[in-house]
C-alpha positions in Angstrom: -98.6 -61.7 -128.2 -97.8 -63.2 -125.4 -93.4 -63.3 -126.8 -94.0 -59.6 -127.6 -95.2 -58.8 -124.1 -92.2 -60.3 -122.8 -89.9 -59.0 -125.1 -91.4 -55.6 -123.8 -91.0 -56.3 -120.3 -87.9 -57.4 -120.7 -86.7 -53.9 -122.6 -88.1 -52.3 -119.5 -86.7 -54.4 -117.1 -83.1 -53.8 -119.0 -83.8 -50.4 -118.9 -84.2 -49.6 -114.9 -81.4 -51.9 -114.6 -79.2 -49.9 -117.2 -80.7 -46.3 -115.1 -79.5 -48.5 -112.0 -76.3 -49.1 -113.1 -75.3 -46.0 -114.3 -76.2 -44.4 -111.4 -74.4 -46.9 -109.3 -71.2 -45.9 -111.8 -71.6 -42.3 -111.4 -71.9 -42.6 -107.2 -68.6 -44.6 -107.1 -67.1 -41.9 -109.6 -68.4 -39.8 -107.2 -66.9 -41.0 -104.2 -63.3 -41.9 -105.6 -63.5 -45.6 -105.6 -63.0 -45.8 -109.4 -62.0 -42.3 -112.3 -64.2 -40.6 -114.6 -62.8 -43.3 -117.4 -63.1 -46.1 -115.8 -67.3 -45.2 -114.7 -67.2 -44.4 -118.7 -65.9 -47.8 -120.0 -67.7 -49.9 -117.4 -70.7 -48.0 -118.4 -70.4 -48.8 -122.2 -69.6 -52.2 -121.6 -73.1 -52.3 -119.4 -74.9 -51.6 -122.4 -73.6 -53.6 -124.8 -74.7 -56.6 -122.1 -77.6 -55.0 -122.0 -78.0 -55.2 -126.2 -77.5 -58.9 -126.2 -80.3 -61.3 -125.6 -80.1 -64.5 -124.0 -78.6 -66.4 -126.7 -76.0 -63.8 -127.5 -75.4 -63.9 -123.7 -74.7 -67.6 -123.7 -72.5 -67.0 -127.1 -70.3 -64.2 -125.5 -67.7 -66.4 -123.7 -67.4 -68.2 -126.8 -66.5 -65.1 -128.9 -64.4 -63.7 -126.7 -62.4 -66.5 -126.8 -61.9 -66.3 -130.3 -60.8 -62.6 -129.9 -58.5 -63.5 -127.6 -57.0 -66.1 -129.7 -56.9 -63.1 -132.9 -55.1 -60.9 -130.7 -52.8 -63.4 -129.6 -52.2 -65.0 -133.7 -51.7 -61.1 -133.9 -49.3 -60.3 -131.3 -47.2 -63.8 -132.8 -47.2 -62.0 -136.0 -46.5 -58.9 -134.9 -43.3 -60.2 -132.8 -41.8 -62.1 -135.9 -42.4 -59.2 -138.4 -38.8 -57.1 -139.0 -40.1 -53.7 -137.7 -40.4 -55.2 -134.0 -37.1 -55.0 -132.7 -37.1 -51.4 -133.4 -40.2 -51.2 -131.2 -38.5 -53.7 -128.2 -35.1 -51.3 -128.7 -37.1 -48.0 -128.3 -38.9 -49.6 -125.3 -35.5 -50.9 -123.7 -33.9 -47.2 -124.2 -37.1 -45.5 -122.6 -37.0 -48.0 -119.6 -33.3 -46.9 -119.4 -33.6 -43.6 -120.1 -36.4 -43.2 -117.5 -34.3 -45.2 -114.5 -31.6 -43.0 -115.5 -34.4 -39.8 -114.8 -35.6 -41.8 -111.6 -31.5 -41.9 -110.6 -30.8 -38.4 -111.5 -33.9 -37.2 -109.7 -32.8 -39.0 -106.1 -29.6 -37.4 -106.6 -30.9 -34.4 -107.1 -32.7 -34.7 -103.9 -30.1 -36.2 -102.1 -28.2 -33.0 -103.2 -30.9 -30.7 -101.9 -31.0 -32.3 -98.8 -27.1 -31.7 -98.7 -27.3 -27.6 -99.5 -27.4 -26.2 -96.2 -24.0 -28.5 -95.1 -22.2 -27.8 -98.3 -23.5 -24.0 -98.5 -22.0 -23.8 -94.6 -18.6 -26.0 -95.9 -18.2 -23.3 -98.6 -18.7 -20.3 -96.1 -15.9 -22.2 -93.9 -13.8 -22.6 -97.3 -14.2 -18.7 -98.3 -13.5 -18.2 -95.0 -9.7 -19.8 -94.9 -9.5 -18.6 -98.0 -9.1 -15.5 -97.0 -7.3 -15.6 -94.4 -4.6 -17.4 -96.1 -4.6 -14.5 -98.4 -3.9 -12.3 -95.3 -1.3 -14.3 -94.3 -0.1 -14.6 -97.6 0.1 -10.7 -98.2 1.5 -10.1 -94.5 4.5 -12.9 -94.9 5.2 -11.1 -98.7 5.5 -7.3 -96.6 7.6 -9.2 -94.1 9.8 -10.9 -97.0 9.9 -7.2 -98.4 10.9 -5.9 -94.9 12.8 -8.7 -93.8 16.3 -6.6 -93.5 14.5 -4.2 -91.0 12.8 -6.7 -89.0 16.2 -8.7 -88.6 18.3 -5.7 -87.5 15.2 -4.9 -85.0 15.4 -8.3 -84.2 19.2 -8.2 -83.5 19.1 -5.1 -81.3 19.1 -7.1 -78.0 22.3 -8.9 -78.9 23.8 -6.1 -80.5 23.6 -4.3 -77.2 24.8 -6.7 -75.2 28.2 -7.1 -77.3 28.1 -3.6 -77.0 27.9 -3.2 -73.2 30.7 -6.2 -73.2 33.0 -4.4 -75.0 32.7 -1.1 -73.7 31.2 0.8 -76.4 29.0 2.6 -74.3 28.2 5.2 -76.2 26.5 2.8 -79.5 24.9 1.4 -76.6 22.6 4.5 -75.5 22.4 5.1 -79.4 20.5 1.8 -79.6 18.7 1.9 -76.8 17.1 5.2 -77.2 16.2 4.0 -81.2 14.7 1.1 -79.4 12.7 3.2 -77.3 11.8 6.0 -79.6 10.8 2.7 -81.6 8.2 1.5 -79.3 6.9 4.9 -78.5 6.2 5.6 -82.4 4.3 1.9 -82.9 2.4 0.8 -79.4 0.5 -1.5 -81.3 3.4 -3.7 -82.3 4.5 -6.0 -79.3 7.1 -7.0 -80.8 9.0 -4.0 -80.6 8.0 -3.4 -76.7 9.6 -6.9 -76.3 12.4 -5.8 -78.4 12.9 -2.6 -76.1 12.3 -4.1 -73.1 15.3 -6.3 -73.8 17.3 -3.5 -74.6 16.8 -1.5 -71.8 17.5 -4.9 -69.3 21.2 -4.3 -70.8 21.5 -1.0 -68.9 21.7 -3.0 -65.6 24.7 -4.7 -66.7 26.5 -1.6 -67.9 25.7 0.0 -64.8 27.3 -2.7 -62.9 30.4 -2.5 -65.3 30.7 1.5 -65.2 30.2 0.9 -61.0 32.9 -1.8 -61.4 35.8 0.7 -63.6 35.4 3.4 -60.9 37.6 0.2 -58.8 39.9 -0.1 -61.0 42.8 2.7 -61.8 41.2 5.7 -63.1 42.4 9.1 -64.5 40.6 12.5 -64.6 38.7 12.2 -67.8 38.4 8.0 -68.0 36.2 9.5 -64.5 34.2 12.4 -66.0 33.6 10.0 -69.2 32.1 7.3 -66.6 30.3 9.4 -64.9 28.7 10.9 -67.7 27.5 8.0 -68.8 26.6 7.0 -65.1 23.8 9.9 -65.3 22.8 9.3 -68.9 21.4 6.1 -67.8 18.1 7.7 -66.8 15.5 5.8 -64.0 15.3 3.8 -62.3 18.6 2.2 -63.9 20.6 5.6 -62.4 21.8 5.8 -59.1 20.7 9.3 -57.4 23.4 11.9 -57.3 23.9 11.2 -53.3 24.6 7.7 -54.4 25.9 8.3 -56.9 29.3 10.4 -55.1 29.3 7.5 -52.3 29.4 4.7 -55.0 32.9 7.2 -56.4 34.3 7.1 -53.2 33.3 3.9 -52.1 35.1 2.3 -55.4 37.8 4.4 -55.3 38.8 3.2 -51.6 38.5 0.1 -52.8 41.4 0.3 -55.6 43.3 2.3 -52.9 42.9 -1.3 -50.7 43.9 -3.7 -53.8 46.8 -0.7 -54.1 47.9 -1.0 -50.6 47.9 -4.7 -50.6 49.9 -5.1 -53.7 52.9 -3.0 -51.5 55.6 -5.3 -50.8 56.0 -5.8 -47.0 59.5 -6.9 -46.2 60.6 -3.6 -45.5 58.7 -1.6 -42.7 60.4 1.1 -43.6 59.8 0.7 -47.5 56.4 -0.2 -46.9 56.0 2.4 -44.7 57.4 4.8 -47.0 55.4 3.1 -50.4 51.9 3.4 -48.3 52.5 7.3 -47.4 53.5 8.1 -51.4 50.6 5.7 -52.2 48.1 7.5 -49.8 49.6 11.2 -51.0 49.0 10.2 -54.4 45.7 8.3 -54.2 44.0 11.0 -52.3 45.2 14.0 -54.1 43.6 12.0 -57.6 40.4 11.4 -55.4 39.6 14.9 -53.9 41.0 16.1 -57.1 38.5 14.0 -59.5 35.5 14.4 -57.0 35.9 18.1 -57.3 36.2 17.9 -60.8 33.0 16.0 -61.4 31.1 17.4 -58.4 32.1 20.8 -58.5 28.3 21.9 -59.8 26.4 19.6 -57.5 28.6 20.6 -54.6 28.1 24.5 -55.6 24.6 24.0 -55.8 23.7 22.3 -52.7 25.5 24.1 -50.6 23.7 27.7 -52.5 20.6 25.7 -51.5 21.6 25.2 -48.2 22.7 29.0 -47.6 19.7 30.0 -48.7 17.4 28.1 -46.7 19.4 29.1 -43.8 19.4 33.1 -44.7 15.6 32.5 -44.9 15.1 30.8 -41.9 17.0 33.5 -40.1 15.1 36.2 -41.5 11.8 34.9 -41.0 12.9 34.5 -37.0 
């Protein structure tokens, strides 16, 4: 009676502590300390302890043991038998294969990390890209144009051989092509530098045409440089009152390099030479100044007679 009693207390005891422990399991669950399947197993191995009596107890480290020495007999066996090394070369090739996952997936980061550089580096790229191709197709339309841009190009020296040799009327031709040039395309600098240059030259002839009126001159060479005198246009031609005292000016100076090219051993001769030189320079001057100023002269002086009519009528 009194082994039954205490075989019944004991069942009781085990079970509050079995209620104790499971409710200890399930508030560690509860609080995250251990999973759902751990609380689970720890619970099952609780009551299988709780199964065993004393002497089963005392006989459980010897038991387990011997399980331990079965598994190990078995894991001997199981590493000599022939299928193994299949098993230990699928292991090796998922351990490879998954450090060659782990690998590809920190590239993959490192190369999401790097999007917004290379996305901006390809941007930059397109970028050059395309103006290369603009540069590309504006160097092939110069290639086709290339005879056109180099006779533009050559205008400027053009015009100065031009000027030098005296072909004065090729000259205005390419200066007013130059011009009419730069009017038609504003946009293009390169032909206001081109016309800019061109025009410069007009100086120079000026200064030449000034410099033939010195020199000896007949009736048309005058009308023919004095034509092209007034063709230069502003501010490159000289006013027509400048113009007539630059003509007369020029001419008394080839009547001076005349004069002192008159031999001087004579008086008499010399004497004689200067009076057929001055005879025949003058008559040549008042004779081409009339010529070429005829209209000016007429004008003016109808100007002049009418101002003068009006002023005496209105007093």
């Amino acid at each position: 009676a009194a082994a039954v009693a205490g075989e019944v207390d004991a069942g009781a005891g085990g079970t509050l502590a079995g209620k104790g422990m499971e409710a200890l399991l399930a508030t560690l669950a509860n609080e995250g300390y251990i999973s759902d399947e751990e609380a689970a197993k720890l619970a099952t191995r609780s009551y299988e302890l709780r199964g065993l009596t004393l002497d089963g107890l005392r006989r459980r480290p010897a038991m387990l043991q011997e399980t331990q020495a079965q598994l190990n007999a078995q894991a001997k066996a199981l590493a000599q038998s022939d299928g193994v090394h299949g098993c230990v070369h699928s292991a090796e090739c998922v351990r490879d294969v998954r450090a060659e996952l782990q690998r590809v997936e920190a590239h993959m980061h490192c190369l999401h990390g790097n999007m917004p550089a290379l996305r901006t580096s390809a941007d930059e790229l397109l970028g050059e890209a395309s103006r290369g191709v603009e540069q590309r197709e504006r160097n092939a339309i110069l290639l086709d144009q290339h005879a056109a841009v180099t006779e533009v190009l050559e205008q400027p020296q053009l015009m100065e051989n031009c000027v030098r040799q005296g072909l004065f009327d090729s000259a205005f031709e390419l200066e007013a092509a130059a011009r009419a040039r730069a009017l038609m395309h504003p946009q293009v600098t390169v032909l206001s530098t081109v016309s800019s240059s061109v025009s410069a030259c007009l100086h120079e002839m000026r200064a030449q045409l000034l410099q033939s009126l010195a020199a000896p001159l007949s009736l048309p060479d005058a009308l023919r440089t004095l034509g092209y005198l007034r063709r230069l246009g502003p501010p490159h031609a000289p006013p027509e009152p400048l113009l007539r005292l630059a003509f007369l000016r020029n001419r008394a100076i080839h009547f001076a390099q005349a004069e002192s090219a008159l031999a001087r051993d004579e008086p008499v001769e010399f004497l004689l030479k200067y009076l057929d030189l001055c005879r025949t320079h003058w008559h040549a001057t008042l004779s081409q100044y009339r010529a070429i100023f005829a209209r000016t002269t007429t004008a003016s002086t109808a100007s002049t007679t009418a101002s003068t009519t009006a002023s005496t009528t209105a007093s």
